[in-house]
N, C-alpha and C positions, 0 to 999 in steps of 0.2 A: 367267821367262816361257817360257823354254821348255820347265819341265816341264808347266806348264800347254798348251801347243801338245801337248806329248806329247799327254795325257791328254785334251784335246780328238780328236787323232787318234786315238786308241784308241777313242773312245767314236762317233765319226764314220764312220771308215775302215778299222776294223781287223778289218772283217770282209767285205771287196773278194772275198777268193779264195772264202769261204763265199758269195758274192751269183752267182759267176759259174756253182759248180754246182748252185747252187738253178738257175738258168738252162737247166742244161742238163736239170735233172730234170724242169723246169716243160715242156718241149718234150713229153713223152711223157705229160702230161697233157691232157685235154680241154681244150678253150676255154673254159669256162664256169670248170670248175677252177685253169684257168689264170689269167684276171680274178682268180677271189676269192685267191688268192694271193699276185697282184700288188698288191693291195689291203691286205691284211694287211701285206704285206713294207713298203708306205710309211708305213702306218698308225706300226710298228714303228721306222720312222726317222726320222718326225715326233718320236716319244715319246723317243727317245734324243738330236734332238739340242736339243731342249727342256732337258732331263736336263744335256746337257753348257756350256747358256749359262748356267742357276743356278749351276751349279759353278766358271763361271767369273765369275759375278758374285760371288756369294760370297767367293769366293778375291779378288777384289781387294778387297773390304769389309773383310775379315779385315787385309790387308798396311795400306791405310788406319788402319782402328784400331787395329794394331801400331806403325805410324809417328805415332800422335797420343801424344805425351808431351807433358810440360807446355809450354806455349807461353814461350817467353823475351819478357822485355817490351825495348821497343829502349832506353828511357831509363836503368835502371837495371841491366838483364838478370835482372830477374826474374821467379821462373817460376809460374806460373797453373796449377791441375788442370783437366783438360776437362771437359765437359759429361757423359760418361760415366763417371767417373769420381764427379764429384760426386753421380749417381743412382747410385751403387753406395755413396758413405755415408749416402744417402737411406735407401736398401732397408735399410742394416743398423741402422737407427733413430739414426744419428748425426748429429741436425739440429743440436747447435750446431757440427757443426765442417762441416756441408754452408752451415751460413749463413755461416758464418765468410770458406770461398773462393768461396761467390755476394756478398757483398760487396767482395773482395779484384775480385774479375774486375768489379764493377761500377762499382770507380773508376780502374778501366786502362782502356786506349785502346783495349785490344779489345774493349771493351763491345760487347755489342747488345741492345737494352731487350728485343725480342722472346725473346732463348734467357734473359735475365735473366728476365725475370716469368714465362717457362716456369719454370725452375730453382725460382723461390720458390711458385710455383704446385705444383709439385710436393712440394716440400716441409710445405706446408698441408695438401694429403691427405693424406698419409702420417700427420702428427701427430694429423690429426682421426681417421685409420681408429684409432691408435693408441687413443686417447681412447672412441673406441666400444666398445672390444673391453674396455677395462678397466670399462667401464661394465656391459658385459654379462656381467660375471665372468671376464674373462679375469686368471689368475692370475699367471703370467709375466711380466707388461709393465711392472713396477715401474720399469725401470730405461730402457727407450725412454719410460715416463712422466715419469721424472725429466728423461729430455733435451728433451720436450717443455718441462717448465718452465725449463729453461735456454734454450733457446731462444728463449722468453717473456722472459725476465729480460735475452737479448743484444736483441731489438728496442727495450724498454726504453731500453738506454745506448746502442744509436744515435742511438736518435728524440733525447737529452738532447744525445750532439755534433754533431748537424744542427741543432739549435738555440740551441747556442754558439757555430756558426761563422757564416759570415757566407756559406753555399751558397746558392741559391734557396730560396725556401719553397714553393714551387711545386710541385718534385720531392716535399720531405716530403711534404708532403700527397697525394700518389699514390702515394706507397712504400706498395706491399702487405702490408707486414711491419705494418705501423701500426693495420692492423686484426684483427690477430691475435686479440688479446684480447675484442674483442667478438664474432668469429665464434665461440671457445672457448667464451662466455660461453651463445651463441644454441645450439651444437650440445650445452651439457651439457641447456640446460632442455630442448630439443627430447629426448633421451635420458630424461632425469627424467620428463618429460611421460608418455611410452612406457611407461615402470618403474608410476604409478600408474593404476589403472583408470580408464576413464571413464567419466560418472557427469550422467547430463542430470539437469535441476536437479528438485528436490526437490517440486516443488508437485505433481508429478501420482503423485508415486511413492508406494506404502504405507509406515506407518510401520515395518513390521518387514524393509521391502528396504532401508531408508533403514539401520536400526540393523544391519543385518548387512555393509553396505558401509563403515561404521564400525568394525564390529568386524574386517573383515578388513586395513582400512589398520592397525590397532594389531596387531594376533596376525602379519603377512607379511610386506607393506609396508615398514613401519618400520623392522624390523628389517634386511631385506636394504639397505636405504637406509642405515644405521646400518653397517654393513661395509662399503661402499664407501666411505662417509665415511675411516673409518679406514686403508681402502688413499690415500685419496687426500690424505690429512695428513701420512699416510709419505713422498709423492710431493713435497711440495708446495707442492699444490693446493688444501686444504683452506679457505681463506678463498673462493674463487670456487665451491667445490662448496657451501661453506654460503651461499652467495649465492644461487645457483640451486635450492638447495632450497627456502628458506625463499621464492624469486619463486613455483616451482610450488606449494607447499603453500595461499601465499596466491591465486593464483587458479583450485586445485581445491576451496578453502573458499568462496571469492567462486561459482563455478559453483553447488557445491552448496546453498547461500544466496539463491541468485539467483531472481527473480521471485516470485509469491506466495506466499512461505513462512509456512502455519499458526503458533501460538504452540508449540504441542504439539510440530513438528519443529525448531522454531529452540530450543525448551530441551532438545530430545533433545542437539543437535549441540554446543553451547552445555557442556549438563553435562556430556557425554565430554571435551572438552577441556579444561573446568576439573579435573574426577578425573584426568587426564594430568597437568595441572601441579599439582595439588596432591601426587601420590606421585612427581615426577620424574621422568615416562619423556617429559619434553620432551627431555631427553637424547639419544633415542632419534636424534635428527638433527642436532640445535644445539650450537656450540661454549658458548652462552650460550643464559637464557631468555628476551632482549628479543625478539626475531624472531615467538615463542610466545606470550609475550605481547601484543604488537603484533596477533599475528592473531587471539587470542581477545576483547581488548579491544572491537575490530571485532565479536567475534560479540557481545558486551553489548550494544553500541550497534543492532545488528540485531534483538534480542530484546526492546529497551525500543521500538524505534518498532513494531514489529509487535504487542505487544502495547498501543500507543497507537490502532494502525489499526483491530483489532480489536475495543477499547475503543470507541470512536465509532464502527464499525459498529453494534454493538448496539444502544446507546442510540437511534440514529437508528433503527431497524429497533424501538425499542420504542415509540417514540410514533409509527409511520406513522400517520396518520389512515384507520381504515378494519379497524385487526386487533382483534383480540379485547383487551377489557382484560388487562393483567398485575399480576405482582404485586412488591411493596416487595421480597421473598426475590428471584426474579428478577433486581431491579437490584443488591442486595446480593451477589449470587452475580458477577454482571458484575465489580463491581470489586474486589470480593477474592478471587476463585475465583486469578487467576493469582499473586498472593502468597500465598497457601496452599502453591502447585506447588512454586514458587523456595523456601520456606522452610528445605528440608531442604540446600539448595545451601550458601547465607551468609544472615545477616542482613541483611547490608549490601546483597546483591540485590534482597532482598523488599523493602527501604526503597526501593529503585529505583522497585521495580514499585510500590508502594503511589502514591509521588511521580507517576509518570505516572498512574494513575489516577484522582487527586485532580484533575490538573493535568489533565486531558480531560474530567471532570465538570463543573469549572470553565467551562472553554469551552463543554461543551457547552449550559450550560444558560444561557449568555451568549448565544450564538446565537439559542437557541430562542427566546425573547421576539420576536427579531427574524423569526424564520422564522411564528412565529406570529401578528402582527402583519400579514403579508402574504399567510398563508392566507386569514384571515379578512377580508380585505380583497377578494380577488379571488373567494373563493366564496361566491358567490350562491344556490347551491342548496340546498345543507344545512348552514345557517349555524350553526342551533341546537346540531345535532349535533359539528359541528367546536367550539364554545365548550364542550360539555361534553368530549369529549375530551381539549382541552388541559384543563380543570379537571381532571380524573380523573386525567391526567400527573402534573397540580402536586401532588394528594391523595398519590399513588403516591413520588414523588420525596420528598416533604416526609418521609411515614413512612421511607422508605429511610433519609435521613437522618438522621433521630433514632436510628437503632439503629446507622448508622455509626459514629458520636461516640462508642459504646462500643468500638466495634472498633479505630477509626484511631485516635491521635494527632494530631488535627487543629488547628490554632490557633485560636484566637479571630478572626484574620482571616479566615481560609478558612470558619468557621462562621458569619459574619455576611453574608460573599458570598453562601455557596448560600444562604442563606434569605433574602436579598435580593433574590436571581435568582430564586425561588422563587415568593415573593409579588409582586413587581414582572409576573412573567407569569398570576399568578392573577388579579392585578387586572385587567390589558388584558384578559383576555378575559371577565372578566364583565362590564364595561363595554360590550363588544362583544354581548353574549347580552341585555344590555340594553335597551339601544339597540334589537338587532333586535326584541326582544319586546316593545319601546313599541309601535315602528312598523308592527309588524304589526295589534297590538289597536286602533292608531289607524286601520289603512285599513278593519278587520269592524265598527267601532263607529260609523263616519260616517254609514250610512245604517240601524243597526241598530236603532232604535226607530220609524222612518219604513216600514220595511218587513219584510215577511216575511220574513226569511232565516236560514238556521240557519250561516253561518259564521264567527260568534263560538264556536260551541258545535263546530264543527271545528277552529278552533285550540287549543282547550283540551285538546280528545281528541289532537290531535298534540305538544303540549306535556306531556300526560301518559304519552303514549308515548315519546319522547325521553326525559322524567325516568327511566322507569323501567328504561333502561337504565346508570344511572349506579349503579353499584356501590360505589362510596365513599358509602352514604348515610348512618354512623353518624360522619362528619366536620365538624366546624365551618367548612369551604369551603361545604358540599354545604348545611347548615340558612342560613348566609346569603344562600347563592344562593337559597332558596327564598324566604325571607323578603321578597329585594331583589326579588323576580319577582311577589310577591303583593301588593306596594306600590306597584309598577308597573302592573300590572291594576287594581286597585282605582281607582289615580287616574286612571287612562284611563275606567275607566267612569263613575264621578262626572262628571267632566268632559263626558262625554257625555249623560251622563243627567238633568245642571244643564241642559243647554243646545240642551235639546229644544226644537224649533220648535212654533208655537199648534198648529198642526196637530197634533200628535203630544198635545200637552194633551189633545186634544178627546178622545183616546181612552183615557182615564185606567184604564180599568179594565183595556184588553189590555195596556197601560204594566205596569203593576202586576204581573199574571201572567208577564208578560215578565221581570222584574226577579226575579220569585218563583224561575224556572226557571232563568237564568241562577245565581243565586245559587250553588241549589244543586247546580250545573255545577265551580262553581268554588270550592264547600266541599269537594266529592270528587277534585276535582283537586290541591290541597294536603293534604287530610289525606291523603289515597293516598301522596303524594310522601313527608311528615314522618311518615306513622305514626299524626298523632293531629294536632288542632287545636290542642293546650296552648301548640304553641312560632308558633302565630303572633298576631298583634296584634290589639288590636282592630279589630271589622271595621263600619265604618260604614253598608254595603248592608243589612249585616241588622239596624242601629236603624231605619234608613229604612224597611225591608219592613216593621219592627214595629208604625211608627207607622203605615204607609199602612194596615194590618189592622184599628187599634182604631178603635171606634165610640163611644164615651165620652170627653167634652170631658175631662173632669177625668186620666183616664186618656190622653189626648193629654201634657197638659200636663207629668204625673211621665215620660214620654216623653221628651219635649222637655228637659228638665232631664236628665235622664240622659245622651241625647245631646251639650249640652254639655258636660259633667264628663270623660265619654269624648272628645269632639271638642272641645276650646275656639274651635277655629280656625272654628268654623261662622260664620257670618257672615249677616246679615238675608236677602241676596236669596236666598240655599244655601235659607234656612228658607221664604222665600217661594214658591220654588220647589216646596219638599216640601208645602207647603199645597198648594200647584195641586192636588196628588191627589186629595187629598180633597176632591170637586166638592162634597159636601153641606155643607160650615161656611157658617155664617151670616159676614157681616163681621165681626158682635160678637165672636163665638169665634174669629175670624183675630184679630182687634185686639188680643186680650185674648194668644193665644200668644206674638205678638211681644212684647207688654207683658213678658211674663212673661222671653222670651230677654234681653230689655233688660237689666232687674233681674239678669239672674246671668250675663248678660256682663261689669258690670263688676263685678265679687267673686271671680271664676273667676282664678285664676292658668293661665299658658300652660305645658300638657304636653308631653312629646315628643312626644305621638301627633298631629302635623297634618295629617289626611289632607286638609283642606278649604283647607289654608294658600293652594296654588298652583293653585285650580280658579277659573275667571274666567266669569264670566257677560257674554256678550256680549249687550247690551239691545234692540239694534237687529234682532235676532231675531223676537222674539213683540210685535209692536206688533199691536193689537186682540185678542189673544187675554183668555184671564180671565188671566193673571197680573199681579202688581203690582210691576213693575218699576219 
């Protein structure tokens, strides 16, 4: 102490005799000089004896920390390293033996949790800085790396004897040592993470930035990854670094994967990693190739649903109601264009792929019935149009299929489905085209011999326009749609034309011309459609035009017979009716026709062809007119 008092007084005091003739010197200066002087001269002694309380604080910091040697404990007399002490075998990377006497001082009496969780707190940075610096190439650290793992390895067998003994568990569970492992675990991926590029995910990027961020994780990446492995198997560590590689790699593949990924970039990424594991260089990171595996697996399973997503994009996007027809090659190309791609991969992929696209066809065309079903339910406006589209679907699909069955491998199940779904939706919708094209010719026919109006002869022209948009017309859908549409007409008009009120009798001859024109409305309307007249039926309007034109009883008659032979179905009042036309026959020659129907009605066997079978004459119509109901 008292060389300290010295050395205080020196640095205070020891310049008294220099103060007194600064004093006297300062007299012979001006007053102003004087001030700034004296100002300096305090300034001066402020700064020095500042100078001299560091020195003396210091200096007793110093004799404290010279007087801190190990603490004796009272019970035993044993001795403890201090807190300084133990961050000096911090610093020098010696953490199992800094854990060793933060343990040792943690179950003596001089404990205190606060300089404890300091001490182990300190010792956690140090091992993490350690841990980063080997990560980041630091070549040196082999051996603070290894004491790290010792370290690891002593929290281990504590946490095993605080849970042999019979301590609180309380404490366990807030011992910071206990989390060691998983902060190691957090700071290597956070590291790894750094080490590979980042990479937003794939759906907006081109495919040649995509294939060069691939080719730099295999040529850079990998391999520098691939050296620190090996420092750190030397250390080790090696089980927890191949853990945390193989976390990063599966969610920088998950990222890159992630959101709408095309077919085209999920088999780029897909086949780089199968050529990895097919020549070995999964190596490049893995103690083993499950990990490799596991995450390429993952990429199969991401390139068979995105090729299913794509697969029913198409298809739906080929029957929108409203585009351009397509063609059989089209759907063909759809479901095998991406098992062509895969082929050069495995076989066994392409069987993948072909499998999903079978297996989405399937669906899709199970749906479709149903989806069609409820178009044409709800649309009112262009019903006609909507029933030939889906026809044109069914036409399009059907051929697809037939050239399928040379390409796939298909079974005989799967081949009895699609053409099940096939024709199950060709029918509803021509039942539906049906229907609408009854019900229309029903509402133009009701008043159409009763009055002037031309739209009968407008539905035809829009039924012939509709047809002739149907490009599948050299198909056996498309001639019995025609067939079942001209059977339909016909009997609507019959039916109408039976069952014309006296009034409309009375004008047999504009009847007649009426019937003449329409006819040939709706002979240019089907043969336009088919091509030619040969593939449709007998047509009963034009026996009936034939016979209303002749004017010779006898020539009525081989008429009338002929008639029958074509129509068996004609029936007495049909025949009565078609006399009405003919306003000039005597009764004799009415009487004498019917006679004659009689006679070769019952000798006539019943044909397909009954166009008169389901036409009913309602009698209660023409009461007082000439007919003879």
């Amino acid at each position: 102490m008292r060389k300290m008092k010295h050395v205080y007084y020196r640095l205070t005091g020891g310049r008294k005799l220099q103060g007194a003739s600064s004093g006297e010197n300062a007299q012979m200066l001006p007053k102003e000089a004087q001030k700034e002087t004296e100002k300096q001269k305090s300034k001066r002694t402020e700064k020095v004896k500042n100078l001299a309380d560091k020195l003396v604080k210091n200096l007793f910091s110093v004799k404290e920390e010279t007087d801190e040697k190990p603490v004796e404990k009272e019970s035993d007399e044993r001795q403890y390293l201090s807190g300084q002490a133990i961050c000096e075998l911090i610093d020098q990377a010696k953490f199992l033996d800094a854990c060793n006497h933060i343990y040792d001082l943690e179950q003596s009496a001089l404990k205190s949790k606060k300089k404890i969780d300091s001490l182990y707190k300190k010792v956690a940075e140090r091992m993490w800085s350690v841990v980063q610096e080997a990560i980041n190439g630091g070549d040196m650290l082999l051996e603070p790396l290894k004491s790290v793992v010792a370290s690891l390895e002593w929290e281990k067998e504590k946490e095993k004897e605080w849970f042999d003994s019979d301590k609180d568990m309380e404490s366990v569970s807030t011992w910071s040592p206990k989390y060691w492992h998983k902060d190691l675990e957090k700071l290597l991926m956070e590291c790894l993470a750094r080490q590979i590029p980042s990479f937003v995910s794939a759906s907006n990027i081109e495919e040649s930035a995509f294939k060069d961020h691939l080719s730099h994780l295999e040529s850079t990446i990998f391999p520098n990854l691939r050296c620190k492995r090996d420092f750190f198997k030397e250390a080790g560590l090696l089980a927890t670094y191949t853990k945390c590689c193989d976390a990063c790699l599966s969610s920088h593949f998950s990222a890159l994967t992630d959101g709408n990924l095309s077919f085209s970039k999920c088999l780029l990424i897909y086949e780089w990693g199968f050529n990895m594991y097919r020549s070995g260089r999964e190596k490049l990171l893995l103690a083993d190739t499950y990990g490799f595996t596991w995450i390429f697996s993952n990429m199969e399973e991401k390139l068979l649903t995105v090729t299913q997503k794509e697969v029913r994009g198409e298809l739906r996007e080929f029957v929108t109601t409203g585009r351009k027809p397509y063609t059989d090659s089209a759907i063909i190309q759809v479901l095998t264009g991406r098992a062509q791609e895969v082929q050069h991969i495995s076989d066994t992929l392409r069987d993948k792929v072909e499998a999903i696209c079978l297996e989405e066809l399937l669906q899709f065309l199970d749906s479709y019935k149903n989806e069609a079903r409820s178009l044409l339910q709800l649309d009112t406006f262009s019903v006609i149009h909507s029933n030939l589209q889906i026809l044109e679907n069914c036409c399009i699909f059907r051929a697809a299929w037939q050239k399928l069955t040379y390409i796939y491998s298909a079974s005989a199940d799967t081949d009895t489905k699609v053409k099940t779904f096939i024709d199950g939706t060709e029918e509803l919708s021509r039942d539906f085209l049906l229907q609408t094209i009854t019900s229309k010719v029903k509402v133009e026919l009701k008043d159409h011999f009763r009055k002037d109006c031309g739209n009968f002869g407008k539905l035809l022209d829009h039924l012939q326009s509709s047809f002739s948009l149907f490009e599948r017309k050299n198909t056996e859908t498309y001639e019995t749609l025609i067939q079942a549409v001209h059977h339909s007409i016909v009997t609507e008009y019959l039916q109408a034309l039976l069952t014309v009120s006296g009034k409309c009798c009375a004008k047999r001859r504009k009847i007649a011309n009426k019937i003449e024109a329409d006819h040939r409305a709706m002979q240019k309307l089907f043969e336009e459609c088919l091509g030619s007249s040969t593939a449709l039926p007998s047509d009963p309007i034009e026996g009936i035009l034939d016979f209303i034109q002749l004017t010779d009883v006898n020539a009525m008659k081989i008429q009338f017979v002929l008639l029958l032979r074509k129509f068996p179905d004609l029936r007495e009042e049909h025949l009565k009716i078609i006399l009405d036309f003919k306003g000039t026959l005597s009764r004799t020659d009415r009487d004498a026709l019917l006679e004659l129907v009689y006679e070769n009605c019952v000798r006539l066997e019943r044909e397909h062809n009954l166009s008169f079978e389901t036409t009913e004459i309602k009698t209660g119509k023409c009461k007082g007119c000439c007919c003879c109901f």
